[in-house]
C-alpha positions in Angstrom: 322.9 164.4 199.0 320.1 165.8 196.7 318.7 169.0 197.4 315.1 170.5 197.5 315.4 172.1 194.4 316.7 169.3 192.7 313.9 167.4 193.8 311.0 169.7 193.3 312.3 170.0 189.7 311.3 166.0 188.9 307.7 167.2 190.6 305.7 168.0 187.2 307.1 164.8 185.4 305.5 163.0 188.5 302.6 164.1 188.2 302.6 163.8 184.0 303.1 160.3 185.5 300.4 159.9 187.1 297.7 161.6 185.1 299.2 159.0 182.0 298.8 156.0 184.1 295.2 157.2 185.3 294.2 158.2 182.0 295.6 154.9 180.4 293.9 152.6 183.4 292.5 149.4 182.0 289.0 149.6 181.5 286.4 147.5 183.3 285.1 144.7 181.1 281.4 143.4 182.2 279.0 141.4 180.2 275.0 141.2 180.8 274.9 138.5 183.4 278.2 139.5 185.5 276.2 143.3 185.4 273.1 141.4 187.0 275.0 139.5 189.7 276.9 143.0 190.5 273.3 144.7 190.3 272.1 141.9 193.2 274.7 142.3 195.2 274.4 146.0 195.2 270.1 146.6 195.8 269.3 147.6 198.7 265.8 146.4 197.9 267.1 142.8 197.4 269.3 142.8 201.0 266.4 144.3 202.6 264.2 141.2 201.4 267.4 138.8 202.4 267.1 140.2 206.4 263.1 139.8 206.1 263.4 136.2 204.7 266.3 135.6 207.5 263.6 136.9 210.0 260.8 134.5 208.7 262.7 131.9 208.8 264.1 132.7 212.8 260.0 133.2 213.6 259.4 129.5 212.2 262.5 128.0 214.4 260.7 130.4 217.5 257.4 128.2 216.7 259.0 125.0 216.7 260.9 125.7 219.5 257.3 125.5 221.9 257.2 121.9 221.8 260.0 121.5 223.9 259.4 121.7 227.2 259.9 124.5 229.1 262.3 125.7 231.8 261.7 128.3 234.9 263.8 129.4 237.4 262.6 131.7 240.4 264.9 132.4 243.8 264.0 135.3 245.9 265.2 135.8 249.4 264.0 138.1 252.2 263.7 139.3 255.9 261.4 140.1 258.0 262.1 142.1 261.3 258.7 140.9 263.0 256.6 137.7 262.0 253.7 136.2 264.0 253.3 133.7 266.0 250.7 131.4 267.9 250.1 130.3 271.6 249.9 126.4 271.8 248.9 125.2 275.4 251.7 124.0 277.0 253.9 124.3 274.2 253.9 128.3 274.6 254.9 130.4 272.0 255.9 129.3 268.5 256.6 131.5 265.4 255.1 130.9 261.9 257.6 131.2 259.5 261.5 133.1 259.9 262.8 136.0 259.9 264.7 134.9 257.0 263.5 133.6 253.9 265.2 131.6 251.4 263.8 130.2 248.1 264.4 128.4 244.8 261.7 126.8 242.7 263.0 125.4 239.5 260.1 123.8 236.7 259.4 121.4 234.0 256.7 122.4 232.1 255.6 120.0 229.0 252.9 121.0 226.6 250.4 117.8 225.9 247.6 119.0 224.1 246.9 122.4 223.2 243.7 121.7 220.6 246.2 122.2 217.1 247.7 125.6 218.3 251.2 125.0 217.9 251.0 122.6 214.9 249.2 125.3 213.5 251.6 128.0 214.3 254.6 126.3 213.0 252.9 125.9 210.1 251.7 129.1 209.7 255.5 130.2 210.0 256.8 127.8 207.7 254.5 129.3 205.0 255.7 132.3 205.9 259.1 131.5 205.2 258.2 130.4 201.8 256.5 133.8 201.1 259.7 135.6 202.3 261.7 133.7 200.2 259.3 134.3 197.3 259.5 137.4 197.7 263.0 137.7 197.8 262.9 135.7 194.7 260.6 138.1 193.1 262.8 141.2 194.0 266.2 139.4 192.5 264.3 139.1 189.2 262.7 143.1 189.3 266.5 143.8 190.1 268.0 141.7 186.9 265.2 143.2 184.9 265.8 146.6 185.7 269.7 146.0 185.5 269.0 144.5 181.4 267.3 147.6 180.5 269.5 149.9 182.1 272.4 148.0 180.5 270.5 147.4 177.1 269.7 151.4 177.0 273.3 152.3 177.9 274.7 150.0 174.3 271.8 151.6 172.4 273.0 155.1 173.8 276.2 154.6 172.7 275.9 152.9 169.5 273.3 156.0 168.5 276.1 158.1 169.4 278.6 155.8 167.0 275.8 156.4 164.2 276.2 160.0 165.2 279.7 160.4 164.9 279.5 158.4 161.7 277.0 160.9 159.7 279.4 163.6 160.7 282.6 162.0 159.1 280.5 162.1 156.2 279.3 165.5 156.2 282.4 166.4 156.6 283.9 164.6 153.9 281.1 166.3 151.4 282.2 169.7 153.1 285.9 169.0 152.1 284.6 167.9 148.7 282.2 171.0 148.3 285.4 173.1 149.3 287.3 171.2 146.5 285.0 171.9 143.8 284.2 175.2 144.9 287.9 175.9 144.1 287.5 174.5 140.8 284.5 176.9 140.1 282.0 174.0 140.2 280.2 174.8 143.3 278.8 178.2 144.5 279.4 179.9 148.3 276.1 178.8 149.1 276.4 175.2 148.7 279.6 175.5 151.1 277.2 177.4 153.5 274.9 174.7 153.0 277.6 172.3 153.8 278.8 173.8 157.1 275.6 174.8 158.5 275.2 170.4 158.4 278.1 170.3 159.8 277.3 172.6 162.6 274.4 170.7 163.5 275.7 167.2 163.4 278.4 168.4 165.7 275.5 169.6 168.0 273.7 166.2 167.8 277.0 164.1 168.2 277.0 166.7 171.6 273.8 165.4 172.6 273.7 162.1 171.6 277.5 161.5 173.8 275.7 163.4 176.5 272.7 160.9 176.7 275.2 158.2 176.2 276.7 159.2 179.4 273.7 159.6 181.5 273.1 156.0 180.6 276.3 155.3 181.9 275.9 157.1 184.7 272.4 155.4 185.8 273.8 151.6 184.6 276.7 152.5 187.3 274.5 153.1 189.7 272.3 150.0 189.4 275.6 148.0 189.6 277.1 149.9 193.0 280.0 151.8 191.0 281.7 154.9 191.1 280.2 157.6 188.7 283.6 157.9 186.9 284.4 154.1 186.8 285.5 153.6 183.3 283.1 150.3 182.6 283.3 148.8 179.1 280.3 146.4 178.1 281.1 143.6 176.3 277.5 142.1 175.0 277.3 141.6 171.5 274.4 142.8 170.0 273.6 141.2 166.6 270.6 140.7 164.8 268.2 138.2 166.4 267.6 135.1 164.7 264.1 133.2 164.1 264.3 131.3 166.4 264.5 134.2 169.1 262.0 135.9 168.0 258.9 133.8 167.2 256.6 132.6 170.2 253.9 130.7 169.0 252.4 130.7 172.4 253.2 132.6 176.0 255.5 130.7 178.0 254.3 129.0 181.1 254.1 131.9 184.2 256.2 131.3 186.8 256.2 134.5 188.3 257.6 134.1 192.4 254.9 136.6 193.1 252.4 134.1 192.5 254.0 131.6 194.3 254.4 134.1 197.1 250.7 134.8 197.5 250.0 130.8 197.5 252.1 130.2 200.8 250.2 133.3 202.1 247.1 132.0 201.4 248.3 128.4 203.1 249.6 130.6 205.9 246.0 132.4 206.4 244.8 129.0 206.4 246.8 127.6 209.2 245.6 130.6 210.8 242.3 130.1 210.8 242.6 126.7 212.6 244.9 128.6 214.7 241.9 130.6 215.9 240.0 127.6 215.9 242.2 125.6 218.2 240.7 128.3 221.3 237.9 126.4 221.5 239.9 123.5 223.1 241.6 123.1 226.6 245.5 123.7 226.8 246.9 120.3 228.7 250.3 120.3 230.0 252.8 118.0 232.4 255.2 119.5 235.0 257.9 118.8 237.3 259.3 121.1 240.2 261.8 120.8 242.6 261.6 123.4 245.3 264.5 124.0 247.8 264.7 126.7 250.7 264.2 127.9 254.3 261.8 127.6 255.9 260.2 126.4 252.6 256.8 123.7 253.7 257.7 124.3 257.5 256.6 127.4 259.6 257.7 126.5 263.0 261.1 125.2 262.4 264.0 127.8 260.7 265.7 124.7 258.4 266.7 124.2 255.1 263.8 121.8 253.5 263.5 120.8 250.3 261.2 118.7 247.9 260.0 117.4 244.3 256.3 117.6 243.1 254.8 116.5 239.9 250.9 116.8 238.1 249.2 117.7 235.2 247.6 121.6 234.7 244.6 122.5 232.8 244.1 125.6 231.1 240.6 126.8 229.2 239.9 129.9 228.8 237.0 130.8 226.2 235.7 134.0 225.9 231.9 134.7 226.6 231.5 137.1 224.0 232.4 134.9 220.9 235.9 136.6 220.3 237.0 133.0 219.2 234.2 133.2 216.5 235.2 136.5 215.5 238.7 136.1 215.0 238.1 133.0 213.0 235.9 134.7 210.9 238.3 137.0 210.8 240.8 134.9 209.3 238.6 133.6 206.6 237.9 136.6 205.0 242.0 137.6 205.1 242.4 134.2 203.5 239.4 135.0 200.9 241.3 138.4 200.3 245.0 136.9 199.7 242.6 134.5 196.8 240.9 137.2 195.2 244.5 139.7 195.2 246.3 136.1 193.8 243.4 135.8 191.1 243.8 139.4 189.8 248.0 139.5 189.4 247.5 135.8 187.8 245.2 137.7 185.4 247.3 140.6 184.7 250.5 138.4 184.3 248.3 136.2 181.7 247.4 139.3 179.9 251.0 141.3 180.3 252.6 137.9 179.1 250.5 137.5 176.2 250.8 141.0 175.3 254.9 141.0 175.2 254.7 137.7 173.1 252.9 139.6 170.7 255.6 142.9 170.8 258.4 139.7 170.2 257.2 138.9 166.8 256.8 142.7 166.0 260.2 143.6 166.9 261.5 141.0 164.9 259.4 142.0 162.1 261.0 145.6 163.0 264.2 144.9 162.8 263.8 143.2 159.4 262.1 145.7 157.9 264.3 148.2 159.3 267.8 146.6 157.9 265.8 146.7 154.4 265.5 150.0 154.8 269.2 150.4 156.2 270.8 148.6 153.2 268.7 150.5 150.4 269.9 154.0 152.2 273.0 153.3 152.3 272.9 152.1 148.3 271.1 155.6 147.6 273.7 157.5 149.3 276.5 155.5 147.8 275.2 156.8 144.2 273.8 160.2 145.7 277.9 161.0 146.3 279.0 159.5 143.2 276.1 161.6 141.1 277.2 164.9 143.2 281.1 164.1 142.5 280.1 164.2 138.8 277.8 167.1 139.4 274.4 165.5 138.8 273.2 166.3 141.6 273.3 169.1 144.1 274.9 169.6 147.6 271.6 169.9 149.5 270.3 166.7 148.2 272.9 165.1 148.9 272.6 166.3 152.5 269.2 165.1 152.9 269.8 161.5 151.7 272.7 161.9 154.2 270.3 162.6 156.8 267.9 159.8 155.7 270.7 157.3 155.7 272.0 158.6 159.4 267.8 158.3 160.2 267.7 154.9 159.0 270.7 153.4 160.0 269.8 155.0 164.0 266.4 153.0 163.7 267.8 149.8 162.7 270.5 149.8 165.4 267.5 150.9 167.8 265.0 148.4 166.6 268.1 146.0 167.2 268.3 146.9 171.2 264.8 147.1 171.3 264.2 143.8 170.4 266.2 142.6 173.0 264.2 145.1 175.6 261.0 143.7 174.5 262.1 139.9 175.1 263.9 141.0 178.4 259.9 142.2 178.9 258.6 138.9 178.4 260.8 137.2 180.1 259.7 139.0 183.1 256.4 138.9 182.4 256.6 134.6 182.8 259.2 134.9 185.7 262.1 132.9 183.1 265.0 132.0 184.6 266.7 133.2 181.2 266.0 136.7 182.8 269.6 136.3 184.8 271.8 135.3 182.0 272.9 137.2 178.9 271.4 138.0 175.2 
């Protein structure tokens, strides 16, 4: 039998165990378009326009439902401790009606005609269904667009953080060399001073730049419904864009939802106006009844009586002081309103989507002047170490071409990202489908 002690004393390699296994827990891969399905399925936004497109849709099956006919059931039963009654020569007295009552009515009622207002209802409703599902549409592709920049910030975060941690392995590999000549006698304190206060400062930027890289983590998490801490690893390439990518000789067709949206709205104000228009006519309908109870149709005798009936009702009711007129009128101008705020997003998109073609082709034309610049940095700094090796050049130079090739080499793998931002923009801007997949 194994005692407490003896098993307290396995207690710290337990929990060495653990921390190992939690530390060494398999990171989560996701690329650009699994991140936009988890970002769907996690916006509230996007469920909230799922119940309101559900609800549309229940509103349009309520509208068809009202040309069906129609069902009503009353039963009531009662009693009455005194009723009257009448005085018929030589019959004598005879009550009208019983103590107890009885009842049950059941009808059929059948619309015939109601001038166009349920036709014009359900179609009303079945716009509106359309515009909800629009709408949903419209706040799906808001939701992948956010999701691509969020994720598209969080690999330039990082990879300015690589860049950062890169320029200080060099610093510090001209500190070491500094060090070594300084022992030889061909370097002074001050260029090791020089040296270390680079280093110093790198180290401070590699700080800052981690900690931005972070926060980007942080917010992408959030977009995609994950746990702060969630160790996510994002597998998107992102390499240099090729021609083909980049140039757009024209803006792409828009096919925003929005504007599809506002055209079932408009349709929809325009079923209501003959809506409005159908109060001018008579409502025509068909019922049936049966009618069961006691006394029911017979006041002097207390039995159980029963019987069908059948006809045709007419209702028309047409108010004297033109409120049909007005609430047409009415109608038209919400109609002329849904135009006019159709008009000016249709504009806007047309300008926004001409505008991000344009940013396209200068990205691109960024990024190639950029990786110029890149490759003749990096072939100045290659002879800038060689020259201070030999001693043809001195320490602080060197640092500042150090600093120019860290500079250039951040704005190339920025340009790089930001090309991909500014055609995630212009995809958005023409409602592409392209929006939901990856780079």
């Amino acid at each position: 039998m194994v005692s407490s002690s003896d098993r307290f004393k396995f207690l710290p390699t337990l929990i060495l165990l653990l921390i190992f296994m939690a530390s060494t827990a398999p990171a989560m891969t996701l690329s650009l378009s699994e991140a936009i399905q988890a970002a769907d399925r996690n916006s509230y936004t996007v469920q909230a326009s799922r119940h309101d497109s559900l609800a549309a849709s229940y509103d349009y099956k309520a509208a068809r439902s009202a040309r069906y006919p129609s069902l009503s059931i009353e039963a009531r039963s009662s009693f009455a401790d005194n009723i009257p009654s009448i005085e018929f020569p030589g019959i004598g007295a005879r009550d009208l009606g019983a103590k107890e009552n009885y009842q049950a009515d059941i009808k059929l009622t059948v619309p015939l005609f109601t001038g166009g207002r349920i036709a014009s209802r359900i179609r009303a409703n079945c716009e509106n269904v359309l515009a909800d599902a629009f709408a949903l549409e419209a706040e799906r592709m808001n939701t992948a667009y956010n999701c691509r920049r969020a994720y598209l910030a969080t690999l330039l975060s990082e990879a300015v953080a690589l860049s950062a941690e890169a320029s200080l392995k060099r610093i510090d590999i001209i500190r070491r060399n500094v060090a070594d000549l300084h022992t030889s006698g061909l370097a002074d304190s001050i260029d090791i001073l020089e040296t270390e206060l680079a280093y110093q400062q790198m180290q401070l930027t590699v700080s800052e730049k981690q900690t931005a890289a972070a926060n980007a983590r942080l917010n992408l998490a959030l977009i995609l419904g994950l746990p702060p801490d969630t160790n996510v690893q994002l597998t998107e390439k992102i390499t240099p864009p090729s021609k083909d990518l980049s140039v757009i000789s024209s803006p792409a067709p828009i096919d925003r939802p929005e504007l599809k949206m506002l055209d079932s709205k408009i349709r929809s104000a325009e079923h209501l106006i003959r809506l409005n228009r159908s109060e001018y006519f008579p409502e025509i309908s068909g019922y049936a009844g049966y009618s069961y109870g006691k006394p029911n149709r017979d006041f002097f005798n207390n039995q159980w009586d029963d019987y069908w009936t059948a006809g045709l009702a007419l209702k028309w009711e047409l108010n004297l002081g033109g409120g049909t007129s007005h609430r047409t009128n009415a109608a038209h101008q919400a109609a002329g309103s849904i135009r006019m705020s159709k008009n000016d997003l249709e504009r806007s998109l047309t300008i926004l989507a001409e505008t991000s073609a344009q940013n396209v082709d200068l990205a691109y034309r960024t990024v190639l002047t950029t990786q110029k610049e890149y490759d003749i940095a990096r072939n100045k700094y290659r002879l800038a170490e060689k020259k201070q090796k030999a001693g043809l050049l001195t320490v602080n130079r060197l640092l500042e071409i150090e600093a120019e090739l860290t500079a250039s080499e951040q704005q190339y793998r920025a340009s790089i990202v930001n090309f991909y931002i500014v055609q995630s923009e212009h995809l958005y801007a023409v409602g592409s489908e392209k929006i939901y997949g990856g780079l």
